[in-house]
N, C-alpha and C positions, 0 to 999 in steps of 0.2 A: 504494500500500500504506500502510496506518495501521498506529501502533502504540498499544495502551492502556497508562498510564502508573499502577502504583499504589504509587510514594514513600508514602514515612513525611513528613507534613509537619512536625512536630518534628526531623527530622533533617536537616541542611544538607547539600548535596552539597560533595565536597572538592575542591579543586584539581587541575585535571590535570597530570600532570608532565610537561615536554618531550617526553619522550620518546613518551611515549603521544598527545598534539597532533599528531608527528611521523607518527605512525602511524597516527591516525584521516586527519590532509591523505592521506596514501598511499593508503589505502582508500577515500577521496572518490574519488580521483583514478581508482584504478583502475576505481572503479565508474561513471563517467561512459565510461569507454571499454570499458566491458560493451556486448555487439551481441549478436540473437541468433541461434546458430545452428541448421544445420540437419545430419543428419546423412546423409555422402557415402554413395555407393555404391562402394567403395574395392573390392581385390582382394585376395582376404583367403590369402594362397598361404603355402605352406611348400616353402620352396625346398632343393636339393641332388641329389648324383649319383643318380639313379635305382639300384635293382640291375639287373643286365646280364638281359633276358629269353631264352626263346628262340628269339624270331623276331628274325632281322636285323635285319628292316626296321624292327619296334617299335625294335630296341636302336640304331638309327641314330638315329631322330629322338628318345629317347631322350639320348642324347648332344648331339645338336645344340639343343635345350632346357634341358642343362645349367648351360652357363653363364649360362643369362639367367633361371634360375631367382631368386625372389624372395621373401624372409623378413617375413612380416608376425606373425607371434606373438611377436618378440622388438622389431618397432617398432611404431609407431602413426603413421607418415605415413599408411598409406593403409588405417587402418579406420575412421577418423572424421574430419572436419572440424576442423581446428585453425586458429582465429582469431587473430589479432596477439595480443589480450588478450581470454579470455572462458575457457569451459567447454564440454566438448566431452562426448561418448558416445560412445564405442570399441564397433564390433559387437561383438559377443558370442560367445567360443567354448564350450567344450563342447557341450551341448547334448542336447535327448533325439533319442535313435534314435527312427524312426516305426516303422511295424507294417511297410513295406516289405521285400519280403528284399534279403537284400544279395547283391552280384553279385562276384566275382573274374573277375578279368583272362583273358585267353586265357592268359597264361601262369603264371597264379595267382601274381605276383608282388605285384598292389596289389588292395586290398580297399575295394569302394563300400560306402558308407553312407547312408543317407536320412536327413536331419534336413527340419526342417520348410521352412525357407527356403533348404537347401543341401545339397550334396552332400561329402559328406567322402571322400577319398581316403588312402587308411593302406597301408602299405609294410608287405606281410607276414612279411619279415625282422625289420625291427627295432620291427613293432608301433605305429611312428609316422606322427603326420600330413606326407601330403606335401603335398596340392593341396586348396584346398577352392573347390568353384566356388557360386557365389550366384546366387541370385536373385532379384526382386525382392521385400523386406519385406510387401508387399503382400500378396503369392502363395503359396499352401501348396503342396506338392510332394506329388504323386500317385501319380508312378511316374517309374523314366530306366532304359533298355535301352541297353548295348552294341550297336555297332553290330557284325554278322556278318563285313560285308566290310572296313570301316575300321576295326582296334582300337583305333587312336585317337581314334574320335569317340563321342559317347556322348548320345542322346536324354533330353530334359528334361520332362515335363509336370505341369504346372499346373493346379489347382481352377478356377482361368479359364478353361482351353480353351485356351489356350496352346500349343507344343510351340516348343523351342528345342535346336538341332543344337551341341555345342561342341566344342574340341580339347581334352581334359582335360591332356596332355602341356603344350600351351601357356598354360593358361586363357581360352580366344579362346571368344568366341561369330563360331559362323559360319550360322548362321540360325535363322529366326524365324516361327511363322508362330501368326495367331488365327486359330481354325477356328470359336467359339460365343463366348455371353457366358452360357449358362446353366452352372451348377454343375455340374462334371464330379466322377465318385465313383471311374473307376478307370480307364486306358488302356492301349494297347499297338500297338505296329507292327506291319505284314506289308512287309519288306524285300523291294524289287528285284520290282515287281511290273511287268509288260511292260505298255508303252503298246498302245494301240488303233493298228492299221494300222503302228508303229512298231517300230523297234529301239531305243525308248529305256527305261528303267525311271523308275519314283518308286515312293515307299512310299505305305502306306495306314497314314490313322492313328482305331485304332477306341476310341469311346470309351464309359463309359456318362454319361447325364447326367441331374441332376432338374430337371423341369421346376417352374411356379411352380404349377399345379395339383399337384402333390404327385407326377403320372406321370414313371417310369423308361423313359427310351431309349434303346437301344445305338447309335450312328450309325458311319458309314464317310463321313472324308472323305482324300481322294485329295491330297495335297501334292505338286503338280506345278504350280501354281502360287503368286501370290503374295498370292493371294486364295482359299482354295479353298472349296470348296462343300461340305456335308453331305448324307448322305444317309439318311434314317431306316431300319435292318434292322430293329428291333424294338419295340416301347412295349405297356407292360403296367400294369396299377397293383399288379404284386405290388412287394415292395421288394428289389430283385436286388440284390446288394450288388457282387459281381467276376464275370468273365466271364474264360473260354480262350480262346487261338486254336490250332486244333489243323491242322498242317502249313502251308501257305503260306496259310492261310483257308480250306482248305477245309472246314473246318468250326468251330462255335463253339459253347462251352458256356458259359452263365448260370445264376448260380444265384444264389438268397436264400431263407433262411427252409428250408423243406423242401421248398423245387420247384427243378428242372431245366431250364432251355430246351434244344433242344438242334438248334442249324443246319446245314443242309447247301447248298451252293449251287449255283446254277445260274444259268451264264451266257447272254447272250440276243447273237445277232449284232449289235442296234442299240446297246448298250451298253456300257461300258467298266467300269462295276461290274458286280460280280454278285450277283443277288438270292439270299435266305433262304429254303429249308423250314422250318419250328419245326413243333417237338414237344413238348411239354410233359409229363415224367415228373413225378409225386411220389413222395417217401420219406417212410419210417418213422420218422426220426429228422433234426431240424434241422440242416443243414450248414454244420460250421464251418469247413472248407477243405477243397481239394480240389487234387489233382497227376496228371499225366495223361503216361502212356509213352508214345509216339509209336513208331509200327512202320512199315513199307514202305505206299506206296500199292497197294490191290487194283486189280489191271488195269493197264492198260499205258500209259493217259493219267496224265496230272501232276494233273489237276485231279478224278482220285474222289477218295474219301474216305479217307485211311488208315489201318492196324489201331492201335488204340490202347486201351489197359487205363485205369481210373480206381480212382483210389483217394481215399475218402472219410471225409472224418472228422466226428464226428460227436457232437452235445451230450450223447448217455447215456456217453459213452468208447467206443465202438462202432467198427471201419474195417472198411468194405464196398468189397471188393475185385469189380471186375469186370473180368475179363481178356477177354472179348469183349463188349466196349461197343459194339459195332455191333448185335449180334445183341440185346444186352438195349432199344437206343435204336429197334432196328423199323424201321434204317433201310433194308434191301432191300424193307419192305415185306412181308412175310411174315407176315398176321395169322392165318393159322390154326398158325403155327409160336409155341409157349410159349418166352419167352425165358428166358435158364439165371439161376437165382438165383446172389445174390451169396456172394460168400464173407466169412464174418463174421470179425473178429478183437478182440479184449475181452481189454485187460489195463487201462486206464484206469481210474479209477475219479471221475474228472472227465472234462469236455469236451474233447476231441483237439484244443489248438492249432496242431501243424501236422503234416503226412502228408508225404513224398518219396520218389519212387521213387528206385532205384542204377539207375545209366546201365546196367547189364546186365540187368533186370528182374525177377530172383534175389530183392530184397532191395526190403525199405517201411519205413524209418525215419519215426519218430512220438513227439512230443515233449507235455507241458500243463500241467497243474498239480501231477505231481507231482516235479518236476525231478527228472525222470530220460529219458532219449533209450533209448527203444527197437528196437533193430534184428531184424525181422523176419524169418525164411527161410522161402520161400513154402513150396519144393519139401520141404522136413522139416516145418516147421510149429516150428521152435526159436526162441528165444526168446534175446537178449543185448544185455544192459545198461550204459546206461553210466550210472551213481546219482550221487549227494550232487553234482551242481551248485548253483548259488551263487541261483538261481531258478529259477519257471518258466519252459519253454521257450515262446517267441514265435514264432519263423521255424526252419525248418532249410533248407539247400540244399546241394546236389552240386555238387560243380566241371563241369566241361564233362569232363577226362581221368578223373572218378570218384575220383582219389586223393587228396581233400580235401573234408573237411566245412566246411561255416559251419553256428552255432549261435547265434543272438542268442537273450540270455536278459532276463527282465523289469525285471531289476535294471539295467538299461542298459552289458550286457556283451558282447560279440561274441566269439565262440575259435572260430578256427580250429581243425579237428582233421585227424590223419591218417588217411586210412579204413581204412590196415589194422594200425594199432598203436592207435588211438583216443590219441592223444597231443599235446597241444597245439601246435601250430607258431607260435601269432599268438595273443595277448589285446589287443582295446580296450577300455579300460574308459572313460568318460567320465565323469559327474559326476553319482552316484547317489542322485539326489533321487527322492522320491516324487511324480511328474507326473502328471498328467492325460493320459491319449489319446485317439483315438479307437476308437468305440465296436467290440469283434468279438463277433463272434457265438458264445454259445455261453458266455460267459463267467459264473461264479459271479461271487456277492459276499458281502461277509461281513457277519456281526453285527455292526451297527452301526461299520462301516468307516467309519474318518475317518480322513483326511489333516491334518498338522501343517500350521497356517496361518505358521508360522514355524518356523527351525531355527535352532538355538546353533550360529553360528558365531565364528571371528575368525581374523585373520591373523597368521600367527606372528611372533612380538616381533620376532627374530632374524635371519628368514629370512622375509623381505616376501612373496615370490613366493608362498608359500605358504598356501594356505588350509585351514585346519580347519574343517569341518563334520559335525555330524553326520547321518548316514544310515538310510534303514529297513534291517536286516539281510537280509529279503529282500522281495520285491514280490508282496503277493498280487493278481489278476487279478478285476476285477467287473467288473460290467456297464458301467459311467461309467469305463473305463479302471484303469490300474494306484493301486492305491491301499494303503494298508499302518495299520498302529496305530500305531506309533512307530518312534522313530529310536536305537537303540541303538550303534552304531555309529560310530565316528566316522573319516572319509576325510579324507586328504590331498592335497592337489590344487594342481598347478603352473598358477597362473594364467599363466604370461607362454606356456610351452611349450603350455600345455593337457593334457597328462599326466599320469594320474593316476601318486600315489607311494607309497602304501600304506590300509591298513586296518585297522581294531583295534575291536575290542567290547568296550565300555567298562560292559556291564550283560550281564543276563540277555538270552540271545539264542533259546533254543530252537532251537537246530539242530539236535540231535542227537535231542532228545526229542521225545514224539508233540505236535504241537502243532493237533492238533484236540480240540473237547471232549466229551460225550455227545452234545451234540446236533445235532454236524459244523460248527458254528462255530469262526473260527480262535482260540486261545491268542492273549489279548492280550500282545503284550511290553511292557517298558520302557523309555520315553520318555525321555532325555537334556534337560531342563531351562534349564538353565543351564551354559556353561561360560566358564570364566579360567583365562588363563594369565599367569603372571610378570612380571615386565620383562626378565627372563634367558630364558626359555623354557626353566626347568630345573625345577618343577611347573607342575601344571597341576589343576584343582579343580574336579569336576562333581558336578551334581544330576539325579538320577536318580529317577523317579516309578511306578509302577504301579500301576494300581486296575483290579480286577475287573471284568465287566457288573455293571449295576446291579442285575440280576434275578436275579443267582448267588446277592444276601447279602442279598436281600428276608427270605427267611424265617432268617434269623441276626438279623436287628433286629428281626425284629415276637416273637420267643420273647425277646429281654432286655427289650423296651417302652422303646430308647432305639434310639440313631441311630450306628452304629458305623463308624468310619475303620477298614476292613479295606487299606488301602492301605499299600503300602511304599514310603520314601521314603528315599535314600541319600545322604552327600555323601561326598566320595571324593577323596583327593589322590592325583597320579601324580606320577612321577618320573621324567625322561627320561634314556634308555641311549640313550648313544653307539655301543655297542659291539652292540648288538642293533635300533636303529634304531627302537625302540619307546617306550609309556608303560608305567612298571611301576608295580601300585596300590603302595602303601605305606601307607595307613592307609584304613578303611571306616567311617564314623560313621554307624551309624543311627538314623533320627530326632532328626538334629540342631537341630530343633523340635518342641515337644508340647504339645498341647491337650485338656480335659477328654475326649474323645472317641479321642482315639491319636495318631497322629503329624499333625504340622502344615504343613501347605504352605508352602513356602519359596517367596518373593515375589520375592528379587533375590538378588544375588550380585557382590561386585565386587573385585579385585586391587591391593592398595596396590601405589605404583611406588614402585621404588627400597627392594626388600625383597620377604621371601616372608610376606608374612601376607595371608589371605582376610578379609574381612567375609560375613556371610551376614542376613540377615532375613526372619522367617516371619510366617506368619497369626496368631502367637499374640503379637505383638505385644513381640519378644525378637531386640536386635544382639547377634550374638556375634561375638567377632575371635577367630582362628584363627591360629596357629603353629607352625612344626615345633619339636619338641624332642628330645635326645639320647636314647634310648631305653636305660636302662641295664640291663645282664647282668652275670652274675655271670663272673669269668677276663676280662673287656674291659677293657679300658686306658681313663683316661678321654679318654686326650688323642690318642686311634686318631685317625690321618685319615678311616677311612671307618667313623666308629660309625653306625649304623643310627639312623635318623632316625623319628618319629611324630609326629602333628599333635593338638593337644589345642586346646582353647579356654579361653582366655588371660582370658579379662574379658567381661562379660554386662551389658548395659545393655535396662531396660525401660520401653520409650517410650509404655506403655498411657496414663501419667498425663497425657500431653500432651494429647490427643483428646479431652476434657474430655464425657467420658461418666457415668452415674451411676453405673454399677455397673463398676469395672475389672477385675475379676475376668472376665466375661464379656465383655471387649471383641475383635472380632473386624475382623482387618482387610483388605478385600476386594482392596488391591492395595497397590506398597508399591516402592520402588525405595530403593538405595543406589548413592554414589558417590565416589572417592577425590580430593582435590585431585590437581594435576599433582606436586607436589612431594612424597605423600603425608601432610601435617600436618594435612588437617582431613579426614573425611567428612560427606558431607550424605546426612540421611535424609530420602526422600516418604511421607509415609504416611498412608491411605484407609480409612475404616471405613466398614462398613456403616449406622452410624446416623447419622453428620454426614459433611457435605461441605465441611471446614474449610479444605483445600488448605494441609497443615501440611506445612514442611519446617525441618530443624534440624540446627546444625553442630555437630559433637563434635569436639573436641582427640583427636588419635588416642595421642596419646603416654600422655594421663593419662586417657581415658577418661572427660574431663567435659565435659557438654554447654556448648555456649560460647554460643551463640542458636538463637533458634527462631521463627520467622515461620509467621503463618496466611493466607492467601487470596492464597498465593502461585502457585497455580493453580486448575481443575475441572475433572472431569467425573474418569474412571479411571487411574491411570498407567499407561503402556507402558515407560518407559524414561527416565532421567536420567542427568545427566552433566556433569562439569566442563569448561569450559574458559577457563582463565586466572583471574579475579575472578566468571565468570560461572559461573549453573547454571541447567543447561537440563532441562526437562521436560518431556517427550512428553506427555499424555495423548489417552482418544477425540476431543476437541474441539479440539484446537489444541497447542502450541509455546509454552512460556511460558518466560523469561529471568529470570531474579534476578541484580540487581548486587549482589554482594555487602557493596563499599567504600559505594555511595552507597546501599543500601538501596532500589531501583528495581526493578519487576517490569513486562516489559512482555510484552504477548502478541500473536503472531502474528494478524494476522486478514485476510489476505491471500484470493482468491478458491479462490486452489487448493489450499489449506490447509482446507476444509470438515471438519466433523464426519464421523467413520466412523460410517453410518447401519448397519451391519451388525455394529458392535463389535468389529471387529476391532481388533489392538492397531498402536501406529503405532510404527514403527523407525524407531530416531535414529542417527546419527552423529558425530564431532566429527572436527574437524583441526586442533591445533596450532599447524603451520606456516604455514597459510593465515588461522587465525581463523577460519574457516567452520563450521558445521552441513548437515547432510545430513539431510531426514524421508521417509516416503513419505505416499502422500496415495491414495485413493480413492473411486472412485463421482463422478465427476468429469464424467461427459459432460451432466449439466442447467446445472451452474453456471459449467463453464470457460468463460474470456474468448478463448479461439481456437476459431477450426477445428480446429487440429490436434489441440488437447488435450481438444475435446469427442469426438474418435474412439477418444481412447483411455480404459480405466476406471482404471489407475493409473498415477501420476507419479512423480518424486521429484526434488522442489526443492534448491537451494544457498544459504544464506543466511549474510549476514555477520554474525557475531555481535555487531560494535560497531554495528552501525547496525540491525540487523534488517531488513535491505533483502536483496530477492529478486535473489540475481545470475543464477541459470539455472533454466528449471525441464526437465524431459525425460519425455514420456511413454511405457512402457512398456507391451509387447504383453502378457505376463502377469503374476500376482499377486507382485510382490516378498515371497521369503521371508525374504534376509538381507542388511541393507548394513551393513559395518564400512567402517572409515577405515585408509588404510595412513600410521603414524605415520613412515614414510622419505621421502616425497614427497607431493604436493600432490596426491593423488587419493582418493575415495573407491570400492567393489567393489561393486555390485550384484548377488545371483542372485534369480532370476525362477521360478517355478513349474515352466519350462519347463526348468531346468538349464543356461539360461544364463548366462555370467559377466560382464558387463562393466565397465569404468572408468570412471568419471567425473572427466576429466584437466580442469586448467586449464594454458593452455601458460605464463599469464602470473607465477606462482606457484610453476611445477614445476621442478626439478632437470632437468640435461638428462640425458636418457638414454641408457645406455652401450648401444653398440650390440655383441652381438654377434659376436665372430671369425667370418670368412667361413669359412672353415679348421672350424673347428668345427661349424658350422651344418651345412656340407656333409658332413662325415664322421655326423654324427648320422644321418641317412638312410641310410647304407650299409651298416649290420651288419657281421658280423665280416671277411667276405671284404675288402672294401673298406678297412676300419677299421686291417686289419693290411700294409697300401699294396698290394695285388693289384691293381695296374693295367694296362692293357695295354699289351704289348709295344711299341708304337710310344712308350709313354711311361715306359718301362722304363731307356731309358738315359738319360734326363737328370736320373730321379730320381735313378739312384744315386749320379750324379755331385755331385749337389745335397746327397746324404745323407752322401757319404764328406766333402762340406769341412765339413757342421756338425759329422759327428763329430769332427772335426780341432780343430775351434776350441771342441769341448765339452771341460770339464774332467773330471776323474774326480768328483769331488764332484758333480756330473748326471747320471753313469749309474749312479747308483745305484738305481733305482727300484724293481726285484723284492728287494730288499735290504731295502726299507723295506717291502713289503710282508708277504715272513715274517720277515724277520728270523732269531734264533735262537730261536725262541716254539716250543714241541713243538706236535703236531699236534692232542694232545687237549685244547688249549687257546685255539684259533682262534680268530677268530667264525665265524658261519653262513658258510657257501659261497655263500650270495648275495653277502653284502659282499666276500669276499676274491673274487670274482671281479669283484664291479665295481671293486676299487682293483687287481685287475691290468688291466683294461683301462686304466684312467686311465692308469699306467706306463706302457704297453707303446707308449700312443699322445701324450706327453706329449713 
């Protein structure tokens, strides 16, 4: 790695002081014992007592899994590779839910989830993760089926062709088997199928797959050995997308597009599989899913075909109901017999994302874009709803006993419901980015739908674990997956648990309002900007943007014959309630920039430390510093402790003259970053015009508001992002990482191989660390130029760099587009999330604080819900608790059992907090 060097040659460099020599030998030293690594395939589990099911035999081994259960969300021994001395990549939780449904337990106590490389397991009690099983980074996950006869084993398949058997109770993989190497689209089992001439069984495992000429075929291989064979039932060039198996195989249905396959089989004495009839129906209307009742076999062998109803959903909003799908699919053969039309049902007014029958066959629950879950009655033809969810609906499923809904919603939500109160039992929410999926059928797209190529995040000053980012309010459904206009919203999210922890709409969110327009495109909302928070984490200061389609205010600019900013743009301080657990706005400043034209695009935005004042800079080429002040009323005291507080801007400096343009009146600046020393006493400003490419940055006395210097060609090409650390200032732009010393007047620039220019303009996220001296960038479009293998497979990275030497200590390739990396200023790591809604570390062991590990005691009761939580253990362990309980009460003082004491107090009722919090500080008590 080289670095370019552009000193001032009239200025000497100065003398290093001990202590910094001291420091630089450290960081030689450490850097000579940088290795690189590689990242493990570790077991990424959440350990604790199970709740008690109601099958014995589950709640046995249940139990006997207990103890040797194993916590990896609150360590990192075994999600990444940790080196004597280097930098490591921690797997990644959250995560987006796939298109898969999700499966509950036989005894609907644990709740599967499909993510892309893994399977999540979540504890319907108390909504948390218990088990999460992996698999290979490699491999995307296609489908996993519970096993009928084993509840504890649970089937895995793979876009490979893969299938893998595991004990999810234990995390154990117990077999494995490769069936193809072409691209599998969707699979599923036929359990316990009888050998030839034997009394033994194996399963059949069916799949569909694309071949390299572009043809679709469903195959059947037989896993009964350790090698198995394929056998082709169907190949077609229509593009099938999913396929049924309806009873033990006796028959199968394929569908894509608006056609039907539809098999029935027949066995032959020399063979062990059984061969296909197809039938090929087409429909009216393109099928976007489909759910199938299963009834008794007709006649008296196992192997005809049994009575089965379909119910079909459908691209106009449409479900075509057929309750004798035998007689409509012609399969007794009867062609001068008219098969009975369907039964229509049209409440939709988009495309039916998913249909389900009730296990009694009374009832067709149907969910899509207009988040609302509609429940069907055949036999009346009534109608009832369940409205105002939080998105559209993606998946629904029936339990096995009918008494529980699953509903995954688009927004990346899962709620359990109860089917006959409709009342929530179970919410997971995971980590509500706007991701990319795979593609379903059927699906709208919007006016000019774009996805944010980045989101304002950062971790809270206070409370490290915690991440604020903002989110799309809700998830509109296209073609190309879930995609949304902005991020309104902003979510809080426990990185170490994986837990989400609240929600707050921080702008205009249109929820309530119609947010379609004339001409059925959605209502743009408003994009969340920029956000800062404190060094206290007691405000917090965002930037908030909306601008119309371009074609709404076409003819508004062509009747004035100029160019109109019809756009609203807001900065906004909050205030954070203890007492309500939320951000309260306090002051709304619009257009806190302006230009000849209307309001001004705010470029950056950044948080002096060690104080509450904001810096803000716009397009119009104007620093303003921002502060709260006492807000004075008339009967107020002036010396209240709690006078009402508002934010006004303090001092106004305008940096047009710098740019050294002709005309400063008209100076217009295309990008533009600010940033605070660590000590808060100086800011430095980046600033970029559209007519030179000066690479000006300049430092201001923050106290007096006078500019102190100002250097030119101290970077190029766009800014993404700037930032201090220590003497140094670091700037992002499209083209590279540039460093300013600021004592010796030194600019030196990244120009490393994996550091390449973003050929596609994207903006490049920076990072800093304190404690470490390190930078963090990301990097893309990486597979022509990278100098590995590994990192030519991947399209983005994101490098480690020391900031006294500029030397690459790790770099780490990521599977998708990094949307946000902040620095956690408590310890030696920086947070990466990904496209995909994943979160992960990037830890050095040799730098980092050791980690507090977790109460075993606490880890385990967090799984148990309230039964467990309030000591409901069993009887066999019943008397040595209490015994255990009466000596600590003995040796407890009365100043410790005070806890429900300190919860109400003597506070009247009508002045509580909300019932959420006073019930979670009586749990705390109760279990303290």
């Amino acid at each position: 790695m080289s670095t370019t060097n552009y000193g001032s040659p009239a200025r000497l460099a100065k003398r290093s002081r001990p202590s910094e020599v001291a420091l630089e030998d450290n960081m030689q030293t450490r850097r000579e014992g940088t290795k690189r690594r590689r990242t493990s395939t570790g077991d990424d589990v959440v350990g604790g007592h199970p709740i008690s099911p109601n099958t014995l035999e589950l709640s046995q081994k249940l139990a006997c899994n207990d103890a040797t259960s194993e916590v990896a969300l609150t360590t990192d021994d075994k999600d990444a590779t940790r080196p004597t001395d280097g930098w490591s990549l921690t797997r990644g939780i959250a995560g987006q839910f796939t298109h898969l449904d999700p499966i509950l337990s036989a005894d609907e106590q644990y709740l599967f989830l499909g993510l892309e490389t893994a399977i999540h397991i979540y504890s319907v009690v108390t909504s948390r993760l218990f088990r999460v099983l992996e698999v290979s980074p490699r491999d995307s996950i296609i489908g996993y089926l519970l096993s009928p006869v084993t509840p504890e084993h649970i089937h895995i398949f793979v876009a490979s062709g893969s299938v893998s058997e595991w004990d999810w109770l234990s995390n154990k993989q117990l077999a494995h088997w490769k069936t193809s190497s072409h691209k599998t689209i969707s699979a599923d089992l036929i359990f316990n199928t009888p050998m030839h001439n034997t009394t033994d069984t194996y399963n059949q495992f069916l799949c569909l797959r694309e071949r390299k000429n572009g043809r679709r075929g469903l195959t059947i291989t037989p896993l009964n050995t350790e090698t198995p064979k394929s056998t082709v039932l169907l190949e077609t060039d229509v593009n099938i997308d999913n396929f049924k198996i309806i009873g033990s195989g006796q028959a199968i249905i394929a569908y894509g597009g608006s056609r039907m396959y539809f098999g029935t089989s027949c066995f032959t004495p020399d063979s062990e599989l059984a061969n296909y009839t197809w039938r090929e129906v087409k429909l009216a209307t393109t099928i976007t899913c489909i759910d199938i009742k299963q009834g008794k076999p007709r006649g008296s062998e196992n192997k005809r075909v049994p009575d089965f109803a379909i119910a079909v959903g459908g691209a106009d909003g449409s479900i075509l109901i057929y309750h004798a799908a035998l007689g409509f699919l012609d399969v007794n053969g009867g062609e001068d017999k008219k098969p009975a039309a369907p039964r229509r049902l049209h409440w939709h007014r988009n495309p039916v994302m998913a249909v389900r029958w009730s296990n009694d066959g009374n009832y067709v629950l149907s969910g899509g874009h207009e988040s609302v879950m509609v429940l069907w009655q055949l036999d009346t033809g009534r109608k009832q709803f369940l409205p105002h969810l939080s998105s559209p609906i993606c998946n629904i499923v029936v339990s096995g006993s009918g008494n529980s809904y699953v509903i995954k919603l688009a927004d990346n939500r899962v709620v359990v419901l109860s089917a006959r109160e409709l009342q929530p039992l179970a919410t997971v929410t995971s980590l509500q980015l706007c991701a990319k999926s795979s593609k379903h059928p059927g699906q709208i797209i919007a006016k000019h739908s774009r996805a944010s190529r980045t989101f304002a995040a950062t971790l809270h000053p206070r409370r490290s674990d915690q991440l604020l980012i903002t989110v799309p309010t809700s998830h509109q459904l296209s073609h190309e997956g879930i995609a949304s206009t902005g991020a309104p919203v902003l979510q809080t999210y426990d990185i170490r648990s994986g837990s989400h922890i609240s929600r707050q709409a921080l702008a205009r969110t249109n929820a309530t309002a119609l947010n379609n327009g004339p001409d059925g495109a959605r209502v743009l909302t408003p994009n969340i900007e920029y956000l800062s928070v404190s060094e206290d984490g007691k405000w917090m200061a965002t930037i908030d943007s909306w601008n119309p389609y371009p074609e709404d205010v076409e003819p508004v600019n062509m009747d004035h014959g100029i160019h109109l900013n019809p756009g609203e743009i807001y900065l906004k301080f909050w205030r954070w309630n203890e007492t309500s657990s939320l951000w309260q706005l306090v002051t709304r400043i619009d257009s806190p920039h302006l230009s000849a034209n209307g309001s001004a695009k705010v470029l950056g935005t950044a948080s002096r430390p060690n104080g509450h004042e904001f810096a803000t800079i716009g397009s119009d080429g104007l620093l303003r510093f921002w502060r709260p002040v006492i807000r004075q009323r008339h009967g107020m005291k002036k010396d209240s402790e709690h006078a009402p507080e508002t934010w006004k801007c303090r001092n106004t400096l305008d940096l047009r003259g710098y740019l050294k343009t002709c005309d400063v009146n008209s100076t217009h600046l295309s990008s533009a970053s600010v940033c605070f020393s660590e000590d808060g006493s100086v800011l430095a400003a980046s600033l970029q015009s559209d007519a030179t490419d000066l690479g000006l940055t300049i430092l201001i006395d923050v106290r007096s508001c006078c500019i102190r210097y100002s250097k030119v060609g101290v970077y190029s090409g766009d800014i993404s992002a700037a930032a201090f650390l220590g003497c140094y200032v670091l700037i992002a732009t499209d083209r590279s990482v540039f460093i300013w010393d600021t004592v010796n007047d030194v600019v030196r620039a990244i120009e490393h191989p994996e550091l390449q220019s973003n050929h596609d303009g994207d903006p490049r996220i920076l990072a800093v660390n304190s404690r470490t001296q390190t930078f963090a960038t990301t990097s893309k479009n990486l597979r022509k130029r990278a100098t590995s293998k590994r990192l030519r497979k991947s399209r983005f990275t994101v490098q480690v760099y020391d900031v006294n030497s500029a030397a690459l200590l790790s770099c780490f390739p990521l599977a998708k587009e990094p949307v946000a990396l902040v620095s956690n200023s408590h310890s030696a790591e920086y947070v990466v999330v990904d496209a995909g809604a994943d979160v992960q570390r990037i830890c050095c062991a040799s730098r980092a604080s050791p980690l507090v590990l977790a109460d075993n005691n606490l880890v385990q009761y967090s799984g148990l819900g309230l039964e467990d939580l309030f000591r409901r253990h069993p009887t066999s362990m019943m008397n040595k608790f209490s015994t255990s309980t009466i000596t600590a009460d003995l040796k407890t003082g009365p100043s410790e059992r005070i806890g429900l004491a300190a919860v109400f107090g003597d506070t009247p009722p009508f002045v509580l907090p909300p019932s959420r919090i006073v019930f979670r500080d009586l749990v705390k008590a109760l279990s303290a």
